[in-house]
C-alpha positions as CSV (number, residue, x, y, z in Angstrom):
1,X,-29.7,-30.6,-2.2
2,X,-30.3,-31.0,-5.9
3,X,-34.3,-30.7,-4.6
4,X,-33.8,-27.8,-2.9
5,X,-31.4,-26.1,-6.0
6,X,-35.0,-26.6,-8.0
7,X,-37.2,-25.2,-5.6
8,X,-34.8,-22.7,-5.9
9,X,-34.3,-22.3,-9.3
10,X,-38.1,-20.6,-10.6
11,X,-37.1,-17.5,-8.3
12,X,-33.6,-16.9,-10.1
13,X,-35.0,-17.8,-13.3
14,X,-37.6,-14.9,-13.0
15,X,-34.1,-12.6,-12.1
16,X,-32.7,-14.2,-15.0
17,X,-35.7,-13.5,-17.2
18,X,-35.9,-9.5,-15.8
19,X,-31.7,-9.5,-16.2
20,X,-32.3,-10.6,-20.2
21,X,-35.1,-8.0,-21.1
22,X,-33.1,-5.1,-19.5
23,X,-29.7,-6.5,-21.0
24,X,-31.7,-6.6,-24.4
25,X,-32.9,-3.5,-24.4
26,X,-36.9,-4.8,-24.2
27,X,-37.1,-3.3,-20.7
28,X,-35.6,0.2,-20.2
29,X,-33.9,1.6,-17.3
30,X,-37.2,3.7,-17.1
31,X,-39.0,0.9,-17.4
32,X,-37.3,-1.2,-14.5
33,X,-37.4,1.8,-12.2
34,X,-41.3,2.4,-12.3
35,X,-41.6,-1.4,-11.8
36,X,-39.4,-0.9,-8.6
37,X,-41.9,1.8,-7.3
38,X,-45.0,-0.1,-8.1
39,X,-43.5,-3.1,-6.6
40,X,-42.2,-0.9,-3.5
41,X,-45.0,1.4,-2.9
42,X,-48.0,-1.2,-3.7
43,X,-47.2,-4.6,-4.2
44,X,-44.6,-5.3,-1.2
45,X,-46.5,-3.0,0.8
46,X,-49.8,-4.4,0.4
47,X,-48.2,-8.3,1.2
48,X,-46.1,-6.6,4.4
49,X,-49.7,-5.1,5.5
50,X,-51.5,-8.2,5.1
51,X,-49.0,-10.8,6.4
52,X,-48.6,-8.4,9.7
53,X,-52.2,-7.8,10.4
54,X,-52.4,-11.4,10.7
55,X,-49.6,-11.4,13.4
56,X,-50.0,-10.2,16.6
57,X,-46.6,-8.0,18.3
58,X,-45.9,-10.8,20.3
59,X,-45.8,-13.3,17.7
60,X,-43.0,-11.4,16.1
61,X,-40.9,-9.6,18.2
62,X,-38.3,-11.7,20.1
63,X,-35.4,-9.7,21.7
64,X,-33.0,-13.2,21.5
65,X,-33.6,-13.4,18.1
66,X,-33.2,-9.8,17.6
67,X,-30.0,-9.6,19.5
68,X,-28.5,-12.7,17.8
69,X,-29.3,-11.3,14.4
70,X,-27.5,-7.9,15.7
71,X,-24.3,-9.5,17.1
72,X,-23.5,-11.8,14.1
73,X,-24.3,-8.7,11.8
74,X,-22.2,-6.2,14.2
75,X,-19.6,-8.5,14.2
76,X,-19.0,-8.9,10.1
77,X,-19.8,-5.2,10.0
78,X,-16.7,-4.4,12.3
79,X,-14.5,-6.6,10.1
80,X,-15.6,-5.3,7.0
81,X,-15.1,-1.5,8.3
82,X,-11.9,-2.9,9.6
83,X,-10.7,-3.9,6.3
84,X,-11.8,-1.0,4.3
85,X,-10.0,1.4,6.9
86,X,-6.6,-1.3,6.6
87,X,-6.7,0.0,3.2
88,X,-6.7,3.4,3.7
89,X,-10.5,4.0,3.0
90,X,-11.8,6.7,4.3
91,X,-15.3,6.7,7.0
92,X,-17.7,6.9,4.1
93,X,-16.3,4.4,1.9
94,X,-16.0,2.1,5.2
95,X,-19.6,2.2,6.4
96,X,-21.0,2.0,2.3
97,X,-18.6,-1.3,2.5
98,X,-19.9,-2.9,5.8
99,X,-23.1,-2.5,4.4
100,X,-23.0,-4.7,1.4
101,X,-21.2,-7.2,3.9
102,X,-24.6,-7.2,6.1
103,X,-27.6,-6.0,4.4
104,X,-29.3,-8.4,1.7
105,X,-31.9,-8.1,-0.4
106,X,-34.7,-9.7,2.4
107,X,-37.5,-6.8,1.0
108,X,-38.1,-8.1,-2.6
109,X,-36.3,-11.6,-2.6
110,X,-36.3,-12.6,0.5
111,X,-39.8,-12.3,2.0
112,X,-41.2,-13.6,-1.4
113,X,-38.8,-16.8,-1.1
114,X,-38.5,-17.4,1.9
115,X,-41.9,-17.4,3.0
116,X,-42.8,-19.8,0.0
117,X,-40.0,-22.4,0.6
118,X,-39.8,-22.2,4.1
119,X,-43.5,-22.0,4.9
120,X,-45.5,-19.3,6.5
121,X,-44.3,-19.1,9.8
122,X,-41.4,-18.0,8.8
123,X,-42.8,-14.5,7.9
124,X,-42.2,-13.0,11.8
125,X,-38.4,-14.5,11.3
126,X,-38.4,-12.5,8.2
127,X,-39.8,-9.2,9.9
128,X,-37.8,-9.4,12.2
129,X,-34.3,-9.5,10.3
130,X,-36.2,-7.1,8.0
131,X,-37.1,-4.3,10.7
132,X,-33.1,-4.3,11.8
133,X,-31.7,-3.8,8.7
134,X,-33.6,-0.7,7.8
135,X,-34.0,0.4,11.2
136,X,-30.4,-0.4,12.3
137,X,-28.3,-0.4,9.7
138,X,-29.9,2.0,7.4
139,X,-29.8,5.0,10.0
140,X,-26.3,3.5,10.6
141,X,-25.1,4.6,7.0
142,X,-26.6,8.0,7.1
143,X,-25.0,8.6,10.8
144,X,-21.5,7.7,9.5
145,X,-21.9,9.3,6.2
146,X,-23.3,12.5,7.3
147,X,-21.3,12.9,10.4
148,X,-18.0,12.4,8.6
149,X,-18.6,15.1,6.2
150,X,-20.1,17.4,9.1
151,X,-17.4,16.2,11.7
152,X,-19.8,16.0,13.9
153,X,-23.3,14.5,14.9
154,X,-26.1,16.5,14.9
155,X,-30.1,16.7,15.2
156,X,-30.0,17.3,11.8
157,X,-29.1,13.7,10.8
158,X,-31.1,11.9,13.5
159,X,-34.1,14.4,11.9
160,X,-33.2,12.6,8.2
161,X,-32.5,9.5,9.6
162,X,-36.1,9.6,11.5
163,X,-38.0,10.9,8.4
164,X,-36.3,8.1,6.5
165,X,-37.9,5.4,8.6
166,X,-41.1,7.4,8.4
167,X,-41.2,7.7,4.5
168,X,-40.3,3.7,4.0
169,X,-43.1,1.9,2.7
170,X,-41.8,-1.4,4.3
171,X,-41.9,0.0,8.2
172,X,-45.3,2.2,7.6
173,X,-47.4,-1.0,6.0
174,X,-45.6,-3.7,8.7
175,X,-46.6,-0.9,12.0
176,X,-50.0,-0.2,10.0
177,X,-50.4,-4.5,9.8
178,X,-49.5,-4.6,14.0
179,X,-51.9,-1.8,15.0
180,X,-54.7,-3.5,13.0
181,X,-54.1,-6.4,14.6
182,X,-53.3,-5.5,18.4
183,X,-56.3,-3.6,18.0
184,X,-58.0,-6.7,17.3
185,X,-59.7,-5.0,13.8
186,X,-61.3,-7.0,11.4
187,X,-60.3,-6.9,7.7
188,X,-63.6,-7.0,5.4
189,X,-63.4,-9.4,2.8
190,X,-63.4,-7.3,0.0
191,X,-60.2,-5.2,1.7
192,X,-58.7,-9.0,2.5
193,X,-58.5,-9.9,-1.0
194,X,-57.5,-6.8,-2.9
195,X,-54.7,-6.9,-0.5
196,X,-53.7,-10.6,-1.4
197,X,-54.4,-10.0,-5.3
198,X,-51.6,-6.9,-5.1
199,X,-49.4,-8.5,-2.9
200,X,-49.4,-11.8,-4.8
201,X,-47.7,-9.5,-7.7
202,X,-44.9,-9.2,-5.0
203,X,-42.8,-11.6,-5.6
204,X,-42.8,-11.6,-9.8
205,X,-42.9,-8.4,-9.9
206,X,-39.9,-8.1,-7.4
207,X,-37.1,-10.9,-8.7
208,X,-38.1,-9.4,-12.2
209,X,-37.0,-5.9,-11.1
210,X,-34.1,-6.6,-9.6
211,X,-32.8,-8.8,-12.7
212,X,-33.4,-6.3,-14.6
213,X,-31.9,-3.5,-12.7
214,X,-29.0,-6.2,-13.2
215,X,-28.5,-5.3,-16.3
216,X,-27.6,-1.5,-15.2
217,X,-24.7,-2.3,-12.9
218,X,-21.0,-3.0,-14.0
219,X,-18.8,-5.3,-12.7
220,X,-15.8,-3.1,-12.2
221,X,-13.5,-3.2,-8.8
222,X,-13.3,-7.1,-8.5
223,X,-11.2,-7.6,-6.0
224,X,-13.0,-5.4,-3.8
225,X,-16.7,-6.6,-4.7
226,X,-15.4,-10.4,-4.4
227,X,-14.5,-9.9,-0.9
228,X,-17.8,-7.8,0.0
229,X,-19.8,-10.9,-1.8
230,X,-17.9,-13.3,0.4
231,X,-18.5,-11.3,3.4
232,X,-22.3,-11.4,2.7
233,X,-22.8,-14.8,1.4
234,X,-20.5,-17.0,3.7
235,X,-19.3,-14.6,6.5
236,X,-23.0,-13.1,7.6
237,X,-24.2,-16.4,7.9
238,X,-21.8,-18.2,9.7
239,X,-21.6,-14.9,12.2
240,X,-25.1,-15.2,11.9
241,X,-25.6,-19.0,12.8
242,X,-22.5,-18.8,15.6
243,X,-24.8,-16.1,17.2
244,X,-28.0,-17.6,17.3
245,X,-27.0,-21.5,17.9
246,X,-24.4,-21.4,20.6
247,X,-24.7,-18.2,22.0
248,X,-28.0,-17.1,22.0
249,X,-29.6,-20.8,21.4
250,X,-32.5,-19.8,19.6
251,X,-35.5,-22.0,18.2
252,X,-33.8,-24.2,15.9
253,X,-36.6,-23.2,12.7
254,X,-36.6,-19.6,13.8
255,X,-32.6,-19.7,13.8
256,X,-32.9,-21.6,10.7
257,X,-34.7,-18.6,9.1
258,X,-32.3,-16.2,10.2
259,X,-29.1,-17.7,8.9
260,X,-31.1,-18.3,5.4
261,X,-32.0,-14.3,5.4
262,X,-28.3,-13.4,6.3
263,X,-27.2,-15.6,3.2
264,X,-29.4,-13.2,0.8
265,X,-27.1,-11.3,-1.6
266,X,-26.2,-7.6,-1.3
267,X,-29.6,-5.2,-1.0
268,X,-30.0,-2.6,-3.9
269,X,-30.9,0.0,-1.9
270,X,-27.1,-0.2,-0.5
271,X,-26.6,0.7,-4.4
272,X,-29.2,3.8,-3.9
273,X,-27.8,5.7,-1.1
274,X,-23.9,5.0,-2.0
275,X,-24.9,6.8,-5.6
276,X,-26.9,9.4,-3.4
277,X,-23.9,10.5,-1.5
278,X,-21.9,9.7,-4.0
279,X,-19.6,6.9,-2.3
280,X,-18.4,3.9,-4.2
281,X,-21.4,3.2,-6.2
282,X,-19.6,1.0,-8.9
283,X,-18.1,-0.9,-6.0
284,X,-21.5,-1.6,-5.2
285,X,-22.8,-2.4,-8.2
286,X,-20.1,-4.6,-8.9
287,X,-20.9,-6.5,-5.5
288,X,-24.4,-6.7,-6.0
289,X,-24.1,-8.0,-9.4
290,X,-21.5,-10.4,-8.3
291,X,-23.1,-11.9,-5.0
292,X,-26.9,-12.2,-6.7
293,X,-25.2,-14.2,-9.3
294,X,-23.5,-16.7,-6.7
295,X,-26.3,-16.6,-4.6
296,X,-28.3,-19.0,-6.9
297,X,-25.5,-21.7,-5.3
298,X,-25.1,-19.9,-2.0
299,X,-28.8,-19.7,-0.7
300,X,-29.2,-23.6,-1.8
301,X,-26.6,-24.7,0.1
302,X,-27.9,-22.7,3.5
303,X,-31.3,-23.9,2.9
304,X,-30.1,-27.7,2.8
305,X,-28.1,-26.9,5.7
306,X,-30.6,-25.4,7.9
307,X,-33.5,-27.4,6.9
């Protein structure tokens, strides 16, 4: 375990490194939020593109995996909405809840990790759990947000939702990487490694951003965030590794990957849409902050377990 904790280690010393400079003052808020888009729009997007055009549909998408992934996450979602509504919560506060319980952060630490510690083939894995939390879960938000305030569902928010998935860099550069390849298109050198040069800045670029968008959040509403952060990094997981081991009995490395992505800590985009709307963003923050901290202990432990 302590081998694994130091393979570990260089990725949350990077966050740690990021965390310092904005906590300092060296790197500005400004700072850390044009790093995010350059890392969003260009560096992720360029690894996504190239690791997918390499990868043929069928190499990635497996509906056992998919639905295994789905049930454990469905299931801790339920109990988190289920707590949140036991204490008198309202819908908005309850699906902005359930989704720091499921969603990690599998764009910009988990694909750069996981990939490296785990070994290449576990980049479909990856997509995979990838694809249903923005496709799944982050329409779910919108749909329970929106229709509470509207009492009612209309094609107004499946029109948002839609051009949400159509605007994310993540899903246009992983369907851009499957066409290229089920269309059996050659990628010319040149094209090959300006894509690997940009996406190699991924992964530093990545865990330095999100440490030091760290240094932004608070770490107010304990209780609550300590429970979400339990949820995510010992609840999903186990949900997660029920699912796919006994139920669904999927390929013991491919499960292996899954329950590793579920143990990621809480996403900061879950941070992005509660301040959009407006719902509990310091309980986010204060989760996020909280579970990327214990995570350094957390993901260890999963990857000793599953490997």
């Amino acid at each position: 375990m302590l081998e694994i904790f130091l393979q570990t280690l260089p990725f949350f010393t990077l966050i740690g490194l990021g965390y310092g400079a904005g906590q300092t003052g060296f790197f500005t808020p400004e700072a850390t939020s044009y790093l995010t888009k350059f890392v969003f729009y260009f560096a992720l997007s360029a690894m996504l593109f190239r690791f997918s055009a390499n990868l043929s549909l069928s190499e990635i998408l497996d509906w056992p995996f998919v639905f295994a992934y789905l049930w454990g996450s469905l299931f801790i979602y339920l109990i988190a909405t289920g707590v949140a509504l036991f204490r008198k919560r309202g819908v908005e506060e309850a699906a902005v809840e359930a989704q720091c319980a499921v969603v990690g952060n599998v764009g910009f630490l988990g694909i750069p990790m996981l990939v490296l510690l785990l070994g290449e083939q576990a980049i479909g894995p990856v997509m995979l759990v990838l694809a249903v939390d923005l496709i799944v879960f982050g329409s779910l938000i919108v749909i329970l947000i929106t229709g509470s305030r509207d009492g009612r569902m209309s094609v107004g928010v499946l029109k948002t939702v839609g051009v949400g998935l159509l605007k994310n860099p993540m899903i246009v550069s992983i369907s851009l990487g499957l066409i290229v390849s089920s269309l059996g298109l050659p990628i010319p050198d040149p094209a090959n490694e300006f894509l690997a040069i940009l996406g190699a800045a991924a992964t530093p670029g990545a865990l330095f951003a999100i440490g030091a968008s760290l240094a932004t959040k608070s770490a107010e509403k304990l209780a609550v965030a300590g429970w979400l952060s339990f949820a995510k990094l010992v609840l999903h997981p186990a949900a997660v590794a029920f699912a796919a081991l006994v139920m669904f009995r999927i390929d013991p490395y491919a499960a292996g990957v899954m329950i590793t992505a579920s143990a990621l800590p809480v996403a900061g985009n879950v941070y992005i849409l509660a301040q959009h709307y407006g719902v509990a963003p310091a309980r986010v923050s204060a989760s996020i902050l909280i579970s990327t901290a214990l995570s350094v202990f957390t993901i260890t432990a999963v990857i000793a377990a599953v490997t």
